[in-house]
SEKOLNU-642948 format. One line per 3 residues: for each residue x, y, z of C-alpha. Coordinates in nm, 4 decimals, padded with zeros to 6 digits. Layout:
<nodes>
X:Y:Z | ...;
</nodes>
This chain:
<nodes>
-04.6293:-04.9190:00.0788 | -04.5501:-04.8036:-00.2644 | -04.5542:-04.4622:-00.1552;
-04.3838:-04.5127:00.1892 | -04.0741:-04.6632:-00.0338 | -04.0707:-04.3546:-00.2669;
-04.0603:-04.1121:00.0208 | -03.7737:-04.2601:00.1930 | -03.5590:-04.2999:-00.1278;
-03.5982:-03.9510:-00.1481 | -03.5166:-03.8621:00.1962 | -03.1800:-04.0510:00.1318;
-03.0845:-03.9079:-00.1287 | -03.1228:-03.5601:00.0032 | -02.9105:-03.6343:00.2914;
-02.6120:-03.6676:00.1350 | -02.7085:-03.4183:-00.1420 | -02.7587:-03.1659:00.1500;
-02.4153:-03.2269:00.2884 | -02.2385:-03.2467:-00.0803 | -02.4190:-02.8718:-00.0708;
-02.2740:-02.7806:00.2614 | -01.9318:-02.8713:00.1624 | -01.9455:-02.6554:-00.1720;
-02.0694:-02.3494:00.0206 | -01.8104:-02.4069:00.3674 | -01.5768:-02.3045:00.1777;
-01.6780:-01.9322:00.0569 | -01.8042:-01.9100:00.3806 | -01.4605:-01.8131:00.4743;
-01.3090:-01.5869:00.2219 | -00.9406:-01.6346:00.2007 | -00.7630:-01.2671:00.3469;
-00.6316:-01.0145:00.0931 | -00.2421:-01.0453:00.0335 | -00.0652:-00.8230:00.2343;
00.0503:-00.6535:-00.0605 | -00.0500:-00.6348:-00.4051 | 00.0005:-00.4167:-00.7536;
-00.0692:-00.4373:-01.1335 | 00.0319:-00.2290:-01.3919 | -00.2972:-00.1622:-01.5519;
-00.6251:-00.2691:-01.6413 | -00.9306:-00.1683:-01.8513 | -01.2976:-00.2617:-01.8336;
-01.4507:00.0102:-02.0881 | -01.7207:00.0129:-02.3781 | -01.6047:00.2666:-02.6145;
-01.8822:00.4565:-02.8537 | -01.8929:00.4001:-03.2036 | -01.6088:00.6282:-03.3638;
-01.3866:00.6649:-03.0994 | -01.0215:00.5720:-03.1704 | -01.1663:00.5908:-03.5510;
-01.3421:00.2724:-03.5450 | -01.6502:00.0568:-03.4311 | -01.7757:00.0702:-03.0724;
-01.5715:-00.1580:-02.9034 | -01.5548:-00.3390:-02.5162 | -01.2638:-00.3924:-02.3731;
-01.2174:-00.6074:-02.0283 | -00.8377:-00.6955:-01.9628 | -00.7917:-00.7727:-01.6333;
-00.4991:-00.6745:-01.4271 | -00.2123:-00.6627:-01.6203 | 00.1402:-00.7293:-01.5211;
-00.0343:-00.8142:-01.1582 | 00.2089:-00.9262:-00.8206 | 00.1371:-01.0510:-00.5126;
00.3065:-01.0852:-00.1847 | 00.1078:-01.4763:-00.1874 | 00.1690:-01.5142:-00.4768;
00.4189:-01.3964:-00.8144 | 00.6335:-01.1554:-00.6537 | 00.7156:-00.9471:-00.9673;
00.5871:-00.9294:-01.3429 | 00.6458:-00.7176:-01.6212 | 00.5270:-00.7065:-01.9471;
00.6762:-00.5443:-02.2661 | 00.5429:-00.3102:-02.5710 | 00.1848:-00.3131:-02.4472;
-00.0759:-00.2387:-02.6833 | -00.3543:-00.2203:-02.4520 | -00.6308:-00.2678:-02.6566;
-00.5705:00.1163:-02.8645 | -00.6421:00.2321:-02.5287 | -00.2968:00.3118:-02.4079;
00.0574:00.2045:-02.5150 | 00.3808:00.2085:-02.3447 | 00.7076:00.0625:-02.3178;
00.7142:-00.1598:-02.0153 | 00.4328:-00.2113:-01.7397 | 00.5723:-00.3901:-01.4689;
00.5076:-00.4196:-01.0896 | 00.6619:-00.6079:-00.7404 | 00.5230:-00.6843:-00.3801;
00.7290:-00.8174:-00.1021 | 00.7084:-00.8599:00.2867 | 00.9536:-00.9018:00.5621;
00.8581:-01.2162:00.7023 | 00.5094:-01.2962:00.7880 | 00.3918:-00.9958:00.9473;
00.7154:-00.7443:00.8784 | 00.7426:-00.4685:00.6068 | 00.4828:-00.4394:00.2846;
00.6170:-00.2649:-00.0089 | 00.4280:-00.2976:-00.3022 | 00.5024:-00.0996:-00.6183;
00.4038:-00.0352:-01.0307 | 00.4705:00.1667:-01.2905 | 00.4268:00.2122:-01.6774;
00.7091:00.3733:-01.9090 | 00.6413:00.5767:-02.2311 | 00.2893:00.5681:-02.2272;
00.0122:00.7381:-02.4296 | -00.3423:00.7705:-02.3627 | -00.4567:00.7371:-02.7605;
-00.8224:00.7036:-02.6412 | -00.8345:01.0449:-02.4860 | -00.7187:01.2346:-02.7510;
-01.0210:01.3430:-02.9070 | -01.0833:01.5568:-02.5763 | -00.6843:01.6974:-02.5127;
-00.6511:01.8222:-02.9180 | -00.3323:01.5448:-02.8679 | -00.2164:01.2097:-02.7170;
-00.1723:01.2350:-02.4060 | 00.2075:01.1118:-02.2898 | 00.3892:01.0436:-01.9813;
00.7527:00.9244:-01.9797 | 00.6947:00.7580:-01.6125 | 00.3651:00.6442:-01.4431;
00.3885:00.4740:-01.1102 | 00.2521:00.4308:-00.7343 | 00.3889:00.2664:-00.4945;
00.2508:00.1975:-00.0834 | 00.4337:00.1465:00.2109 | 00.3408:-00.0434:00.5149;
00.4815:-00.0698:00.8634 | 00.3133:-00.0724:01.2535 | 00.3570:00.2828:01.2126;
00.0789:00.2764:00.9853 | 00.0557:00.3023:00.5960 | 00.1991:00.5465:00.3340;
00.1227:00.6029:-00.0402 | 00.2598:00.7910:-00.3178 | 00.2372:00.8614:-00.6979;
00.4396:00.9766:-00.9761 | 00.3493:01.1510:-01.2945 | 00.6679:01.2471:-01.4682;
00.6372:01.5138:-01.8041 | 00.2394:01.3468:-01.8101 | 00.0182:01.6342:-02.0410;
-00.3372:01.6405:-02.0994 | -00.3793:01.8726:-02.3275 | -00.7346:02.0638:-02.3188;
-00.8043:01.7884:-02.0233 | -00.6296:02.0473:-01.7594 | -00.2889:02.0723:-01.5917;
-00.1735:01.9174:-01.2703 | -00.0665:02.0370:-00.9359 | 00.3123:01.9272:-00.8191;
00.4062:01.8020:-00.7203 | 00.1551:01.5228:-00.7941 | 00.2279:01.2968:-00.4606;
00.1751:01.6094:-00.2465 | -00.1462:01.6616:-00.3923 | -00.3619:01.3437:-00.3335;
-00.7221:01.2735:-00.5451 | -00.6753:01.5096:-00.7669 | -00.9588:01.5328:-01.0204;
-00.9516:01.6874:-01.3513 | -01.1854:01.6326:-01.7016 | -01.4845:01.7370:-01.8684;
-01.8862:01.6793:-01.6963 | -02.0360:01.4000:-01.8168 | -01.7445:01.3166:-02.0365;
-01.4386:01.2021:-01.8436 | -01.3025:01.2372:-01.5218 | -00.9121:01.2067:-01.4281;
-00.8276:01.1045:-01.0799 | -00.4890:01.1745:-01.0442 | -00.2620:00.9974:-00.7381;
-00.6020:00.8707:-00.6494 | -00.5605:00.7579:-00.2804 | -00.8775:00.4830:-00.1429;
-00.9036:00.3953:00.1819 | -01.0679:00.0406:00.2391 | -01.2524:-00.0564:00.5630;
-01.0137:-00.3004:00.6628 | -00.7412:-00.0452:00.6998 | -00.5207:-00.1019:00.3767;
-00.5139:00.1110:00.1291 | -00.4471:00.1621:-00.2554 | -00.3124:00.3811:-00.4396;
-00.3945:00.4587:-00.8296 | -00.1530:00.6787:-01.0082 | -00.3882:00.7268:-01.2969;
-00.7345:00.6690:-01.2943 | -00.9241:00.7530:-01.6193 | -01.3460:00.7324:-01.5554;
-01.5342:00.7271:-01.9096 | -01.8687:00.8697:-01.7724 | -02.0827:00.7795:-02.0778;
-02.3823:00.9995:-02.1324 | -02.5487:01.1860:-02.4407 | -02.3517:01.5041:-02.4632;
-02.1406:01.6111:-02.7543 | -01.7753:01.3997:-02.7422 | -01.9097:01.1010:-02.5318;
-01.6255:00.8412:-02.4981 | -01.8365:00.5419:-02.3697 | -01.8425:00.4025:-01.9964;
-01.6121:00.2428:-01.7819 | -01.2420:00.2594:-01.5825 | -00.8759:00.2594:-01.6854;
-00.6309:00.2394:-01.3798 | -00.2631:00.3320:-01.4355 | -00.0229:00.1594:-01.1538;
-00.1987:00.0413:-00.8828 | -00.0446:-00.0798:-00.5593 | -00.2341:-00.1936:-00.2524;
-00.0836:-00.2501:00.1199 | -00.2396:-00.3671:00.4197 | -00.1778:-00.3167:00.8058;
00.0881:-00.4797:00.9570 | 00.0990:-00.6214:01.3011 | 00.3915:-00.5288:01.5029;
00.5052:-00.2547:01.7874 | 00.5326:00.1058:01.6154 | 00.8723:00.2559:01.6183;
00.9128:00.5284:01.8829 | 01.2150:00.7373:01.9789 | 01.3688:00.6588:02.3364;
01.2595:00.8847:02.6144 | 01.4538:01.1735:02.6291 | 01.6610:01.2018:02.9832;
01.6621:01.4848:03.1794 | 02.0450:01.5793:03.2531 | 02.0949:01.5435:03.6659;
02.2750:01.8167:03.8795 | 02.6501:01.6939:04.0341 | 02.5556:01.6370:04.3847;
02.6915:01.8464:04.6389 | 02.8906:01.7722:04.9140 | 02.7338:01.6514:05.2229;
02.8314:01.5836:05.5808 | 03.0435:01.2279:05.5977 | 02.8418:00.9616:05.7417;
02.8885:00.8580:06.0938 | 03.2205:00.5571:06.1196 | 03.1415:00.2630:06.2944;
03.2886:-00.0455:06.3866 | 03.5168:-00.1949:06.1056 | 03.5346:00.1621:05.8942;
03.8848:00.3012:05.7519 | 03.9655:00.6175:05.9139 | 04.2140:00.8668:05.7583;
04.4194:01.0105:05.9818 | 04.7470:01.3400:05.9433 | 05.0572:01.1841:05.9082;
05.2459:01.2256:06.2379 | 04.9046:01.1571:06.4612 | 04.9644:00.9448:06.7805;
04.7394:00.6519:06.6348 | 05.0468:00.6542:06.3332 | 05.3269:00.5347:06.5574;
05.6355:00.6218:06.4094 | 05.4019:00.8389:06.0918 | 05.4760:00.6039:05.8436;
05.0847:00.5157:05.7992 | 04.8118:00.7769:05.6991 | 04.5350:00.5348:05.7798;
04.4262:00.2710:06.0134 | 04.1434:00.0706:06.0476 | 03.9229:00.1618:06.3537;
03.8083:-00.1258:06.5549;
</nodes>
């Protein structure tokens, strides 16, 4: 009896336990959707070797900075970043906005005055760019992406091609060292896509003038598909010929007929028509 008592305290406690467990998983069962358009300024998730930027080995993990949503903060902007001795600049700032529910995305970022102090052991300088930005455009035409890289130098890293947003992906650095993904251009399986004007891959490793590991992104916007009937020009109309004179149709009963002033059916010629019966 005992025993018996035992087992079915048990089996009532799971019961609800079970369905407190089945409401704490329903619900990442069904992932909220992506914004329709998103963008952040920058972000870093690196762990620098000992040395670099003249100091300890350090790891750095800030998260999306100056970050904006279509669902959410529709602009942000942040001032005199220090991010982390990584990079500096004047401003970072970044919008997303939609038409509607299901009209227009444009999402946009960009940095001013930066400098890449954490690559300047490999350029011989500090890398600078007086404008970094990226910005996506979405309509039921489709989706469209660009970059901007304005007076950005490398050094020793290698030059760009312009103009940069001609020129998607482009990939400069050193092998095993550092890799820069310039106007880098993802597409995502559920049709959006993002767009990273700067991309800056620490590749770790043991060879001489390691950095460390990890990912700095430089203006990132994202835009998804839109629904929504793609714009299309009117159909073009063929011009039509002047038609040419044919034979007059047959008059019947009840039709005007134009007869010469003068005619017998005139009388006295003051009428030039009269209605046939």
């Amino acid at each position: 009896m005992r025993s018996a008592l035992l087992r079915g305290r048990t089996v009532a406690v799971a019961v609800p336990a079970l369905a407190l467990l089945a409401t704490a998983v329903a619900p990442s069962a069904f992932a909220a959707q992506s914004p329709a358009g998103s963008a952040y300024g920058a972000s870093a998730s690196v762990s620098l070797l000992p040395g670099v930027l003249g100091g300890k080995g350090i790891t750095v993990d800030t998260g999306k900075l100056a970050s904006s949503s279509t669902e959410g903060q529709a602009s942000a902007q942040v001032a005199d970043v220090p991010l982390k001795g990584l990079v500096t600049a004047t401003a970072i700032s970044s919008s997303s906005k939609q038409d509607g529910s299901s009209g227009p995305v444009d999402a946009k970022a960009s940095i001013v005055d930066a400098a890449l102090p954490v690559l300047a052991p490999l350029a011989g300088s500090t890398p600078t760019a007086r404008v970094i930005s990226s910005e996506c455009k979405s309509t039921p035409d489709g989706i469209t992406a660009s970059a901007d890289l304005a007076d950005l130098n490398l050094g020793k890293i290698g030059k760009l091609k312009l103009p940069v947003s001609a020129n998607p992906n482009q990939k400069l650095g050193i092998d095993g060292v550092v890799q820069v993904i310039v106007n880098e251009q993802i597409k995502h399986s559920d049709g959006s896509l993002t767009v990273n004007a700067l991309h800056i891959k620490l590749l770790g490793g043991d060879v001489t003038g390691a950095l460390g590991k990890g990912d700095i992104v430089l203006a990132s916007a994202t835009c998804a598909k839109v629904a929504g009937n793609p714009t299309t020009a009117p159909p073009t109309t063929q011009p039509t010929e002047p038609s040419k004179p044919g034979t007059p149709p047959a008059q019947g009963p009840g039709q005007v007929k134009v007869v010469p002033v003068g005619a017998p059916e005139t009388g006295d010629g003051t009428l030039a028509a009269v209605t046939a019966r």
